[in-house]
C-alpha positions in Angstrom: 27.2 -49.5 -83.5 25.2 -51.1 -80.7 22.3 -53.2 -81.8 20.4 -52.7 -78.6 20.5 -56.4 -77.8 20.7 -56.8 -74.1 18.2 -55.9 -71.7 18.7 -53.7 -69.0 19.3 -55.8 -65.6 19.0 -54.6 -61.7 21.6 -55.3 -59.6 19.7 -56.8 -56.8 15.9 -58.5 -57.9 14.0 -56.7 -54.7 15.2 -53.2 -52.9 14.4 -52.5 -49.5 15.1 -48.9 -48.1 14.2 -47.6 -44.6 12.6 -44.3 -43.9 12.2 -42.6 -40.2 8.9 -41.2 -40.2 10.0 -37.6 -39.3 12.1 -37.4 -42.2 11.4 -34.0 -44.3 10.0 -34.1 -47.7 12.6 -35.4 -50.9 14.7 -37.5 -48.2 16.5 -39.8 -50.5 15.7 -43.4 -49.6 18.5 -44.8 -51.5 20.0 -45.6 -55.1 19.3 -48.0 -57.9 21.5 -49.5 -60.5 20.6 -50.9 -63.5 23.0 -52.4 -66.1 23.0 -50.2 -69.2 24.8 -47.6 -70.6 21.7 -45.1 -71.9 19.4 -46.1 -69.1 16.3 -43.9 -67.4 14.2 -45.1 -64.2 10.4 -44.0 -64.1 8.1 -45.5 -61.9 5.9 -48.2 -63.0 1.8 -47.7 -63.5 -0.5 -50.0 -62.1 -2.7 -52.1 -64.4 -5.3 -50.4 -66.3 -3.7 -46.8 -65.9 -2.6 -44.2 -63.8 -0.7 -44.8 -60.0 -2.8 -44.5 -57.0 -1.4 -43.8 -54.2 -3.2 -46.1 -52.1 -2.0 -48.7 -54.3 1.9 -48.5 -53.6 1.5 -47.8 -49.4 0.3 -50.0 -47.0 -0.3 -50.3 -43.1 -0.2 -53.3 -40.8 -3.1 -51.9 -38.0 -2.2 -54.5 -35.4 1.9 -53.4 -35.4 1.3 -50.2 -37.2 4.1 -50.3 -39.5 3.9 -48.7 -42.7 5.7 -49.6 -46.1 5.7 -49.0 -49.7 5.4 -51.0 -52.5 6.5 -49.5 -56.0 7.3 -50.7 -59.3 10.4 -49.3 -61.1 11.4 -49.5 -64.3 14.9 -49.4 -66.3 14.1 -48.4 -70.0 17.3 -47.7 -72.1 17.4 -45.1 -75.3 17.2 -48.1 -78.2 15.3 -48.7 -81.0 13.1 -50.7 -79.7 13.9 -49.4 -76.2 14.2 -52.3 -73.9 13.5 -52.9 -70.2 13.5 -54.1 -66.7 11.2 -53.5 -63.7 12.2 -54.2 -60.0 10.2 -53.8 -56.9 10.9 -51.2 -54.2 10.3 -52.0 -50.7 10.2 -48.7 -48.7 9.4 -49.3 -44.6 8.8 -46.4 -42.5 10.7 -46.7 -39.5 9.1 -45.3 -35.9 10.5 -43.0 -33.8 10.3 -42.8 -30.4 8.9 -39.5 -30.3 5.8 -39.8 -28.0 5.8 -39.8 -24.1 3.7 -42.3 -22.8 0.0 -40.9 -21.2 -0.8 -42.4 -17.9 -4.7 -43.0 -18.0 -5.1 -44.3 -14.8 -4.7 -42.4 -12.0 -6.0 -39.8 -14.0 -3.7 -37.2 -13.5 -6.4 -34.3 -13.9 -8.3 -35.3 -10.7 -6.5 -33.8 -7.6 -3.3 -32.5 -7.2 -1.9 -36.0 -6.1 -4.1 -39.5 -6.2 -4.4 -40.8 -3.8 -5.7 -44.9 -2.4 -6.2 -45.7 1.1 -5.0 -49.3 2.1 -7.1 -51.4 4.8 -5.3 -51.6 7.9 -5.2 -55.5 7.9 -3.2 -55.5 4.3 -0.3 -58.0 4.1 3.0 -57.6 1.5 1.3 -58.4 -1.4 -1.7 -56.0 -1.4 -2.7 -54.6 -4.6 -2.9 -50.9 -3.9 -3.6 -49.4 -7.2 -2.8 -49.9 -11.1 -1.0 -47.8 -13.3 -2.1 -47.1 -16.9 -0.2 -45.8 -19.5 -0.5 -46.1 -23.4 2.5 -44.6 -26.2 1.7 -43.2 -29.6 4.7 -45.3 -30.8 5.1 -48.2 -32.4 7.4 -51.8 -32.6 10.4 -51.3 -29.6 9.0 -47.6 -28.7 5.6 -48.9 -27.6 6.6 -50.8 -24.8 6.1 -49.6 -21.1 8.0 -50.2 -18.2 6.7 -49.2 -14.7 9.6 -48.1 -12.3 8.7 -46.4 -8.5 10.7 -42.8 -8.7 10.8 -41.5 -4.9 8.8 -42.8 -1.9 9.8 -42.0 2.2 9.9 -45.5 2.1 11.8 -47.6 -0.6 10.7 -51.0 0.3 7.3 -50.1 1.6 5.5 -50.3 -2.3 6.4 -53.0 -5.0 5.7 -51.6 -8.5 5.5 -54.4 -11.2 7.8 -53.4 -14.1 5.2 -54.3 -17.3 2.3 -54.8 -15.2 2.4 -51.2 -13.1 0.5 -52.9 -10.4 1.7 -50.7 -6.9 1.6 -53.3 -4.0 2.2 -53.4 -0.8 6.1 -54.1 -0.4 5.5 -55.5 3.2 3.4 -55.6 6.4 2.4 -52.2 8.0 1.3 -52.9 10.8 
């Protein structure tokens, strides 16, 4: 006859699961183990009551990553039941799943933007900037500027992060 006796233990004291933001609805995250042999998981309640959502998910604004926090608890089937709680760390993962938007030259203005460059420029000359911004986050936010096709390759310069277009030597 077992005399209920031992508490339930986690395997591990803190979980950490990854999520990709796109994933559907009732993705499983992951498992949890607790030691027990008559053993059910609910989710814990926050102080004072019910679970508010806000309460368990959080988001960093300056890297925009997003995570959950949530309590979990073991309970086994004894008389007094006994238990164990562990945290769950869930982090949503980004995707790179937005194309970056060039803001400058505005794209909507003519058919191809165009700059016109004094006639006494030297290599060097700042002809124009590029802006661009991504929707994504972490690894899939970061830009990199690259010149695709000119009748002259070594006539423009274009910085890789800064997406300054210069002037790759003198003209004239």
């Amino acid at each position: 006859m077992d005399m209920n006796d031992n508490l339930p233990t986690f395997i591990q004291n803190i979980y950490t699961m990854m999520l990709s933001k796109n994933e559907p609805v009732g993705t499983i995250l992951g498992h949890l183990h607790a030691t027990d042999i008559c053993m059910r998981y609910m989710l814990g309640v926050a102080p004072g009551g019910a679970p508010n959502l806000a309460s368990f998910v959080s988001l960093d604004m300056e890297s925009r990553p997003v995570w959950a926090e949530v309590l979990v608890t073991a309970s086994d089937a004894g008389s007094p039941p006994l238990s164990a709680n562990v945290t769950v760390h869930v982090v949503v993962v980004d995707e790179n799943d937005n194309a970056p938007l060039v803001l400058h030259p505005a794209q909507e203005s003519s058919p191809v933007p165009s700059e016109l460059v004094p006639v006494s420029a030297e290599a060097g000359y700042l002809i124009t900037k590029v802006v661009a911004v991504d929707a994504d986050s972490g690894q899939n936010l970061w830009l990199s500027y690259h010149l695709l096709r000119a009748t002259d390759p070594g006539l423009f310069v274009v910085g890789a992060q800064s997406g300054e277009v210069r002037l790759g030597y003198d003209v004239w």
